[in-house]
MIFI-865096 format. One record per atom (N, C-alpha, C): residue in one letter; z, y, x. Coordinates in steps of 0.05 Angstrom, whole numbers, plus 5000, padded with zeros to 4 digits. Example, Ala and Ser with C-alpha at 12.3 -4.5 7.8 and 13.67 -1.06 7.14 Angstrom:
A515648865264A515649105246A515649345264S514249555257S514349795273S515750015258
//
This chain:
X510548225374X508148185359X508448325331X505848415324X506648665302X505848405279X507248475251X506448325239X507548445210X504948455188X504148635155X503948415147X506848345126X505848145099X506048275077X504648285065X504148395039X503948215016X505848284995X506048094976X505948304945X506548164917X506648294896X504348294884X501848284893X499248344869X499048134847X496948084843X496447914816X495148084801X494947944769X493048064753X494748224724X493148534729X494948584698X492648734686X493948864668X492648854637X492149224649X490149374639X489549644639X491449854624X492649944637X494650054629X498949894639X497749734653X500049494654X501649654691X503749544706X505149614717X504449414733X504349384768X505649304789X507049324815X508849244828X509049334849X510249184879X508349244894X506949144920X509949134943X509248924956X512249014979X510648985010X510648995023X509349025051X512048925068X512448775081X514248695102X513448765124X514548925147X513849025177X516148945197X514248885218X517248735242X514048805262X516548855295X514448855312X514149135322X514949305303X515249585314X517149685300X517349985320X519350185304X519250255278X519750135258X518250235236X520050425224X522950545232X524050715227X523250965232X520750915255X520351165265X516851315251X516651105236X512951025238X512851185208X510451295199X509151335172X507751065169X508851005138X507750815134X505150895116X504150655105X501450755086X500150495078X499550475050X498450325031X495450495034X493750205038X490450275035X489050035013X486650095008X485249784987X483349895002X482749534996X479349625001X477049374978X475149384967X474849294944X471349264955X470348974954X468348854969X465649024977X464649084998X462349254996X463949465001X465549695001X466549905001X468749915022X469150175036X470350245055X473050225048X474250165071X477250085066X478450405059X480150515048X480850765032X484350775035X484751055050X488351125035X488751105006X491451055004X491751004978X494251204972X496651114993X499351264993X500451225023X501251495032X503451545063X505651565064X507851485063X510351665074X511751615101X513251835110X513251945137X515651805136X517351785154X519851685166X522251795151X521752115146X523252205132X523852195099X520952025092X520552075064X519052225049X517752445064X516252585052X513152375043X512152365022X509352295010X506452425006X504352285004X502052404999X500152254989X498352344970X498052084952X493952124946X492951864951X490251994945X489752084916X487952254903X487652424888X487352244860X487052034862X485651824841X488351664832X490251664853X493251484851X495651704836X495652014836X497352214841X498052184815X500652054813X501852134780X502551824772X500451614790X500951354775X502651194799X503151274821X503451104839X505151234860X508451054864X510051214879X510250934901X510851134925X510150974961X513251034959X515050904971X517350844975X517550654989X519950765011X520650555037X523650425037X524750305057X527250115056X526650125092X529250285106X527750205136X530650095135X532549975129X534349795129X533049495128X531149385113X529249305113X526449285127X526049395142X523449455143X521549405121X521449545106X519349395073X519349735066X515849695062X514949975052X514249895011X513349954994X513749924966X511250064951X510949994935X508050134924X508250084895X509350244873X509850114851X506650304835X506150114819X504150244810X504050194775X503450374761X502950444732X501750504728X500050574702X498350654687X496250494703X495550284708X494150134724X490750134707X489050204723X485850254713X484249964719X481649914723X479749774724X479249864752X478950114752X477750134782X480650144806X482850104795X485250024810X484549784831X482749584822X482249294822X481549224861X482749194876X482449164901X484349004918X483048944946X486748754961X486149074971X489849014972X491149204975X492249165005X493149365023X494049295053X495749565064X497949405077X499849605092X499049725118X499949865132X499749915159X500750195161X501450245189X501550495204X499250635201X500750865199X497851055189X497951285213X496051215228X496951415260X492751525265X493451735262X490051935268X488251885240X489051775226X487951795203X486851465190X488151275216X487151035201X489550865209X489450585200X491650365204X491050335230X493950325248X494950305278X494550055278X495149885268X496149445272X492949415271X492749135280X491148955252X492548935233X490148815213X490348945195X491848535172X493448625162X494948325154X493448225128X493248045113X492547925097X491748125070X493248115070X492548395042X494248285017X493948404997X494948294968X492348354955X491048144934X489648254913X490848324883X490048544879X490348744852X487548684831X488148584814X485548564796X487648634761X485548844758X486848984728X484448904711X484748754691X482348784679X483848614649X482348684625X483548574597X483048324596
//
């Protein structure tokens, strides 16, 4: 049974630092691209950050510079550290396999991210 816990959000300040941990069990996840998505009420669930098995990253255009995807497959735990944190940062945040262009699992609880002064 596949199973995304996602932990780490909470509330910070604009301009403030967090970072997200995703726990995965249930599949190969040595073998899997992982990927951080939000989705923020009314609005389509959205990539955020990918990385491939090997490590390589890709980052959506709005995250690029503030936000590094890092994995642990000793662990299974994918990582999402995030800085320079905005207002429109503000969403639950959610792990998953990222296979054809969307999350492979259901989809696990999420973490909420709320940045605001």
């Amino acid at each position: 049974q596949v199973q995304l816990v996602e932990s780490g959000g909470g509330l910070a300040q604009p301009g403030g630092s967090l970072r997200l941990s995703c726990a995965a069990s249930g599949f190969m996840f040595n073998f899997a691209v992982m990927a951080w998505y939000r989705q923020d009420p009314g609005k389509q669930r959205e990539l955020v950050a990918a990385i491939t098995s090997g490590g390589g990253t890709d980052y959506a255009g709005s995250v690029k510079g503030r936000f590094t995807i890092s994995r642990d497959n000793a662990k299974n735990t994918v990582y999402l550290q995030m800085n320079s944190l905005k207002p429109a940062d503000t969403a639950v945040y959610y792990c998953n396999v990222h296979l054809l262009g969307r999350g492979r699992y259901p989809w696990g609880q999420g973490t909420q991210v709320t940045v605001s002064s």
